[in-house]
N, C-alpha and C positions, 0 to 999 in steps of 0.2 A: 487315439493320439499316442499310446504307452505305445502299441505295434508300430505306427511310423518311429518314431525315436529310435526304438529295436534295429529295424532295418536300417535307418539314417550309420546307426553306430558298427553296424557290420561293413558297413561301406566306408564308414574310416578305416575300420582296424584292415579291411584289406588295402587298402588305401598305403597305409604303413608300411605291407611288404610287396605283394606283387607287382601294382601298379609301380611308375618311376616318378617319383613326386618330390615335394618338400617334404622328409622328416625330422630333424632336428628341432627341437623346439625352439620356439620363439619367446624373445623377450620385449618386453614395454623398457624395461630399465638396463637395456643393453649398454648403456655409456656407464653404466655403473656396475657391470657383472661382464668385465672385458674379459678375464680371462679361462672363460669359460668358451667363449669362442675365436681367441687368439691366445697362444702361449708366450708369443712374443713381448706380451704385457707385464711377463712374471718376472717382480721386483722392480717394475719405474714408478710404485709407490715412494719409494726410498722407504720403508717402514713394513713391520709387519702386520697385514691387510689380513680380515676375516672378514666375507661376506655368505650373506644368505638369502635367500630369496627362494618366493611362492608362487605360484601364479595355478587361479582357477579358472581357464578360460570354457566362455557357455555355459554360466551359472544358470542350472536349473534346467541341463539339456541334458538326458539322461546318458552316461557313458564319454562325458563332456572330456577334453585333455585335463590333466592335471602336472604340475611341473615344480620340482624342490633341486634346488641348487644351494652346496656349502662349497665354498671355494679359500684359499688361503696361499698367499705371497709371502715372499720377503726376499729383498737384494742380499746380495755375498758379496765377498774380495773387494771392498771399495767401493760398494756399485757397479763392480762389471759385470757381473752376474746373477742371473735371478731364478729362485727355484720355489714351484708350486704344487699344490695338489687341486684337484677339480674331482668332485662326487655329482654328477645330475642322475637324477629319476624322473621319469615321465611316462603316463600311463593314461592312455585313450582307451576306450569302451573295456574291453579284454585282456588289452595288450600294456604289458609291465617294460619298460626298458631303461634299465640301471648302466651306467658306464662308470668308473674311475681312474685317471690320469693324472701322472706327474708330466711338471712341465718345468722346463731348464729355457733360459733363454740366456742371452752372452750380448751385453751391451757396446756399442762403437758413440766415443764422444765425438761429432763433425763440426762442432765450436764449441765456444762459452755455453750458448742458448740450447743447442739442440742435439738429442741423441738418436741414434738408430738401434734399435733392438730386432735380432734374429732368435724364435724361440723353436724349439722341438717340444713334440707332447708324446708319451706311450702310456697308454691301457689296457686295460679290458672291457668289453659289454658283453650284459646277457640279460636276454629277452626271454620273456614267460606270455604265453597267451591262452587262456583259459576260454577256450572256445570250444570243448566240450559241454556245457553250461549254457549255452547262448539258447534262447526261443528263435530258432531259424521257420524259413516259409515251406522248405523244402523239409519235410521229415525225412531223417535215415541220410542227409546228405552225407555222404562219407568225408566231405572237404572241411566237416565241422565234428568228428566224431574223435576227432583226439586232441588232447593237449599240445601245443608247442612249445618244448622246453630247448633251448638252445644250450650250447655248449658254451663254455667261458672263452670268448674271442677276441686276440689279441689286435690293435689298430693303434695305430700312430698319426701327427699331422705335423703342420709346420705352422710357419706363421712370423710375418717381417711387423714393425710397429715404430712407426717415427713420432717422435714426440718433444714438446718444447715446453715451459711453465703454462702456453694458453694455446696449444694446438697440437692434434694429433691424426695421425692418417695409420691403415696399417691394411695388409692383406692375410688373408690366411683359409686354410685348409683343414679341420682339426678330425677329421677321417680321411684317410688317405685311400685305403682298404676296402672296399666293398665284398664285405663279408654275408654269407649265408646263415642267417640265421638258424634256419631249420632243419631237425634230424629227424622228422617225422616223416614218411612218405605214404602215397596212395596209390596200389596199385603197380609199385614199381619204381615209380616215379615222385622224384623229392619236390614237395609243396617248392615255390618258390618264394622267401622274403629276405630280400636281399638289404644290406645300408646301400645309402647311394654317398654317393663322394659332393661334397657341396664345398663352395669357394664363397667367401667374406669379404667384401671391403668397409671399413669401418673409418669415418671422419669425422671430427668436431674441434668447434673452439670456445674460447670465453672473450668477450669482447667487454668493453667498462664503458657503461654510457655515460654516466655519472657518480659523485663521491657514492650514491647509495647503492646503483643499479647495475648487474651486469647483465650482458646476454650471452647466454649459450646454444646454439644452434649443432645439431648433429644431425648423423649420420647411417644407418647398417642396411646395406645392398648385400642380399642375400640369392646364388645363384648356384642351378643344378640342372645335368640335363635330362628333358623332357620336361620340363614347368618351369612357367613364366618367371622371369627375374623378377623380383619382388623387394624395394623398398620402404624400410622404415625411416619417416623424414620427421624430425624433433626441435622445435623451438622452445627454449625457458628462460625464466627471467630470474635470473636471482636477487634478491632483496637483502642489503645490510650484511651481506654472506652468509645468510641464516636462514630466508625463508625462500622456497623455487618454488615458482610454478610456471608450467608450461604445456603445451597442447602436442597430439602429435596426428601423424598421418601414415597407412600403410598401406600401399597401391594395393589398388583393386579388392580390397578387406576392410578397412576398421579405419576408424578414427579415436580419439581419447582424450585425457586430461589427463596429469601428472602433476603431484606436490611431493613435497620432503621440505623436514625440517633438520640443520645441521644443529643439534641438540647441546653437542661441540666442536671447536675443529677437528675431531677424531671419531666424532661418534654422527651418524647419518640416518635418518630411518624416511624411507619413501613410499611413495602409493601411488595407482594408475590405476584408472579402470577406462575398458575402451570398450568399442562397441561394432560388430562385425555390420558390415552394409553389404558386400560383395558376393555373397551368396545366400541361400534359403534358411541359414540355419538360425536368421535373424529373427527368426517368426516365433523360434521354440526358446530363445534363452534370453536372459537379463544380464547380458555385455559379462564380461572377463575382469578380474579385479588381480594385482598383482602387488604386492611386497616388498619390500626388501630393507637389510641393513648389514649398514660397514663399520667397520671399527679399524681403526690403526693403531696399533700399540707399540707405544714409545719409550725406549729405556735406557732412554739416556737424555741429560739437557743437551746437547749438539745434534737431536733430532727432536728437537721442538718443533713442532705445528705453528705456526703462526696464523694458518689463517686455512680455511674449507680445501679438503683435494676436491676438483670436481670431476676430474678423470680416474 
């Protein structure tokens, strides 16, 4: 069992560069860690927004994804503009991949209700892959006998984000650049692990069924080419503005549960754990659990909270 695992995790981490796949991580609490995959989002808290979040996805699948996001907002000049920082890590079998980005966004009022936000993101990533180390099948493979240490690589994205008090849509790109990871080569010839460039649409609302009850129903269509488009689809119900729970769905992968309790209007702490169905690797792990919490800090009475952000 430990040698299938082995091989299972070599065929992620190539999976990562050569192949042309999904890599950016994925999130369970994407309606709540937006601006990590849209810059456009930075500053329509009206406040200043700190989130974090965890996720282990394939608990107990050796070399399993692992994924740490801190993120931090806040509007300028009136609310016309919004400027952020974004730090994610994520790190499958071998392979380490750190990024950090500012992000600027420049908001347009189109009435009373509803605003349009255009945001820009620039960073850097860099990727570590310790696959010298690896128990390969192939002894002396040369395609495993050195390190992958990249270089610090500069990448940028965009990102549009319309939003109102109970509804939100938004498009974005947050690698524009397909960058070459590796300075390693064999033979002559430079290993290939490239990023791939991926495109976001992101939707959701809060609908009020009653004095106690709302419903929040979302959104994030995730797409790149050479692999299937791929859907995360999310219904929650919130309770008294304090307690959520809701299920969710991820074509052709996982299913889940999700709760959070808003502890207060400014403070949020949530949990998800899902469960892959859509390929083999359901057989070796105890489903993926995930994290997270926001905080909005307030400093002044004319930016009191009144009542849960759920976007």
């Amino acid at each position: 069992m430990k040698a299938l695992k082995k091989i299972l995790v070599i065929v992620l981490s190539v999976a990562t560069g050569a192949l042309t796949a999904q890599q950016d991580p994925m999130f369970t609490h994407y309606m709540n860690n937006t601006i990590a995959v849209n810059p456009g989002y930075a500053g329509t808290s009206e406040a200043l927004s700190l989130t974090a979040l965890h996720r282990s996805q394939w608990v107990n699948f050796e070399g399993a994804p692992t994924t740490q996001t801190i993120t931090m907002h806040t509007p300028m000049k009136n609310n016309k503009m919004g400027l952020g920082i974004s730090v994610i890590n994520d790190k499958i079998g071998p392979v380490n991949t750190t990024g950090a980005y500012v992000d600027y966004s420049y908001m347009l009022k189109l009435n009373e209700k509803s605003k349009l936000s255009f945001g820009l993101s620039a960073g850097i990533n860099y990727m570590q892959a310790g696959l010298a180390n690896l128990t390969v099948i192939q002894q002396n493979d040369i395609a495993f006998q050195e390190d992958v240490n990249s270089k610090l690589l500069p990448n940028f994205g965009f990102g549009m984000y319309y939003f109102t008090k109970r509804f939100y849509a938004g498009i974005s790109s947050p690698k524009l650049l397909e960058n070459n990871f590796n300075t390693n080569t064999i033979n002559g010839t430079t290993k290939l692990a490239t990023e791939k460039r991926h495109y976001f649409f992101i939707a959701g609302g809060v609908m009020r069924l009653n004095s106690e009850v709302e419903f929040r129903p979302t959104t994030f269509v995730k797409a790149t080419m050479g692999a299937p488009i791929e859907a995360d689809i999310t219904a929650s119900f919130i309770f008294n503005k304090r307690i959520l729970i809701g299920g969710m769905y991820r074509t052709g992968d996982a299913i889940g549960l999700l709760a959070g309790y808003y502890i207060t209007n400014q403070f949020h702490v949530g949990y998800s754990f899902d469960w892959s169905y859509g390929n083999r690797t359901f057989l070796y792990n105890q489903g993926s659990h995930e994290i997270i919490l926001t905080y909005d800090f307030i400093f002044n009475d004319k930016q009191k909270v009144r009542s849960p952000r759920y976007f």
